[in-house]
N, C-alpha and C positions, 0 to 999 in steps of 0.2 A: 925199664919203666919204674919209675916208683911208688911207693907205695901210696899219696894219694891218688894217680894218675890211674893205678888198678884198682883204688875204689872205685874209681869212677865209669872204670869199664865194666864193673863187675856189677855196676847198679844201673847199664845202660840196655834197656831192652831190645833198640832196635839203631844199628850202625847207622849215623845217619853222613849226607855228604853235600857237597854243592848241591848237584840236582836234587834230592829228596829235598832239604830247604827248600830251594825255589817251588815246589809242587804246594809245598805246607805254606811258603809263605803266599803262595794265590791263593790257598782256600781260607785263611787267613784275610783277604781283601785287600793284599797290596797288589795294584794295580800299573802298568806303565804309566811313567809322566807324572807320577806323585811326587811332590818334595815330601818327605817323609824321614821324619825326627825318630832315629830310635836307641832306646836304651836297653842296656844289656847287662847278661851277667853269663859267661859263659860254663861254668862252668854247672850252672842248673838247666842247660841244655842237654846235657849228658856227654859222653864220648864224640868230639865232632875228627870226621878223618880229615884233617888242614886245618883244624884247628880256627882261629880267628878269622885267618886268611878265606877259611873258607866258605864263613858266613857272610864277610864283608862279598866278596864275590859273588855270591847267591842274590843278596841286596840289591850287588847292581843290577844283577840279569835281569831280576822281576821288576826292576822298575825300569830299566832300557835307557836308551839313552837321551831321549827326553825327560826322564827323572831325576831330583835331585836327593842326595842323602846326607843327612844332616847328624852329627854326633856332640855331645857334652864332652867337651875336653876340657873340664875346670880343673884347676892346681890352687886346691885351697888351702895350702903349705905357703904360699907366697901372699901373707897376711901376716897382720899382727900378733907378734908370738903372746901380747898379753892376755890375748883373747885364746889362745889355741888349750885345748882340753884332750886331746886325743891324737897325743898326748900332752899334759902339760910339759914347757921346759923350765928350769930355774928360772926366776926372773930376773940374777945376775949376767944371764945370758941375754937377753931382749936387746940390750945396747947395740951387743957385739954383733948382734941379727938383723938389727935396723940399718946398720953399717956395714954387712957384708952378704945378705942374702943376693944374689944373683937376680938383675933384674929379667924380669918377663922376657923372654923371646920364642916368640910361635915357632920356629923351625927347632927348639932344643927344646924348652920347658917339658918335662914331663909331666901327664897326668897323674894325678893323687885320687886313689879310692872310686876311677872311672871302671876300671874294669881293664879286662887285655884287649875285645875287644875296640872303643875308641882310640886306644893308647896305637896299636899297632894301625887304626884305621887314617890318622891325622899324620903318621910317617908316609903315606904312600903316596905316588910322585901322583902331581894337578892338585890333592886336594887343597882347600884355603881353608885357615885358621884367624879367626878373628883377633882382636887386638887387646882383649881386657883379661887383664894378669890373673885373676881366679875363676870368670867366670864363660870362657872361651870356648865358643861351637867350630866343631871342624867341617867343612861341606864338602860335596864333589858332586856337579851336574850344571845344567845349565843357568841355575839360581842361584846357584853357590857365590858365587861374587857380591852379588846384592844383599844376600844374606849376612856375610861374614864380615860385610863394609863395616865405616864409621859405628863401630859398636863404642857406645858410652861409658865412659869412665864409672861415672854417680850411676847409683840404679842400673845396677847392671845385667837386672833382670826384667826390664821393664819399656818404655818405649821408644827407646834408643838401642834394642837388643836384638840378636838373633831369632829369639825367642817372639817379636814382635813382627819382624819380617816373616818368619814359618806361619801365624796371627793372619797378616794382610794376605799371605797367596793362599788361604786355606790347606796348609799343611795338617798331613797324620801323625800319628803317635803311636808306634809301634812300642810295646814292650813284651820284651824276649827275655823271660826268666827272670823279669823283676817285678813287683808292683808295685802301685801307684805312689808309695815313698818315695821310687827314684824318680819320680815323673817331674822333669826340669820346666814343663809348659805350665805346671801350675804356680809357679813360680812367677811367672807374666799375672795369671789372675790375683797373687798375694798382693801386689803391683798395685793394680789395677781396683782392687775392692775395696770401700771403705768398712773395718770392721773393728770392736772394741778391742785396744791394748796392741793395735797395731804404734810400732816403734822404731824413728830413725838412730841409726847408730853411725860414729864414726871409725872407716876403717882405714884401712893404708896398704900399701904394695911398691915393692920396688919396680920400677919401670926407666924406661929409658926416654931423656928427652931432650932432643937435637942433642942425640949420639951422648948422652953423661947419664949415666946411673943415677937417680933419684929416687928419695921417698917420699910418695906420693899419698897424701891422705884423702880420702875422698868419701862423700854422703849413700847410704846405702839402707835400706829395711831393715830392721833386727829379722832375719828367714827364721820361718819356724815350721817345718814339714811333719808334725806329730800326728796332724787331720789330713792327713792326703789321702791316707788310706781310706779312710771316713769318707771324703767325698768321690774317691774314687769309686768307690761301693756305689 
């Protein structure tokens, strides 16, 4: 075990496992037959025994099999390096990145800064992963198809988006060990609200189209998640 892994047991009070989730996650108010959007951070759960696997699993029990669950699987690496801060890269490289980042594909892209959760939730066989190269919901349930459809290139948080569809069937907002900075639903209301110093920006992504790698630039809100917390309150 290593030494964060035994922090992490050493500051966990009480072991917890599938079932114990599911108990917490009903008094919590997740209920069967929710489509239910949730965001994670695993490791502010404390010691989980199965780890990822075994909260994804807990998720589905409580919601059954008329429930859908829905995750953020955005890969915000596969954007324009001019814009990227975290980290910057030389801007002699930009070219060479425009020209050989690997376009989008839902079955390989990996998640960037989702957490282990999503990451290992969007490998697991049925679930569907939407189509848009950074800002990508994975689902599994019986919503999950409608959800994850025709998701919008432009405005990819907005009324052509997963985030829209969770909107129309009255989906939940679970968050598990994050707040409302990671909350991808307010991202629909950024959308959605007219408010001062709101800003279109252009961005770009490689993608694939009819089978040839492209780069694709396309219309999008300048996001700015500084107030989430603020209205989350």
């Amino acid at each position: 075990m290593d030494t964060k892994e035994g922090q992490l047991v050493s500051r966990t009070k009480q072991l917890m496992t599938t079932h114990s989730i599911v108990q917490d996650l009903k008094l919590l108010g997740v209920v069967p037959g929710m489509t239910l959007l949730v965001h994670s951070a695993l490791s502010e759960l404390g010691w989980v025994c199965g780890g990822p696997a075994a909260v994804i699993l807990a998720l589905l029990e409580a919601l059954g099999p008329a429930g859908t669950l829905v995750m953020p699987t955005h890969s915000g690496d596969l954007s324009d390096p001019a814009k990227w801060k975290n980290p910057p890269v030389p801007d002699v490289w930009w070219e060479q990145i425009y020209a050989n980042l690997p376009a989008y594909r839902a079955d390989l892209t990996p998640t960037r800064a989702m957490g282990v959760i999503p990451e290992t939730f969007r490998k697991m066989e049925g679930v569907l992963r939407s189509s848009h190269p950074q800002f990508s919901f994975s689902a599994l349930g019986p919503e999950a198809d409608g959800i994850t459809s025709n998701h919008n290139l432009a405005h990819g948080m907005s009324e052509g988006s997963p985030l829209a569809r969770i909107y129309d069937l009255a989906g939940s907002v679970l968050l598990l060990g994050v707040g409302h900075s990671n909350n991808t639903s307010l991202h629909l209301a950024e959308n959605r609200a007219d408010f001062p110093g709101k800003t279109l920006t252009l961005n770009g992504a490689p993608i694939e189209v009819d089978g040839e790698r492209q780069w694709v630039k396309f219309e999008e809100i300048d996001y700015n998640d500084k107030d989430f917390s603020q209205i989350g309150s």
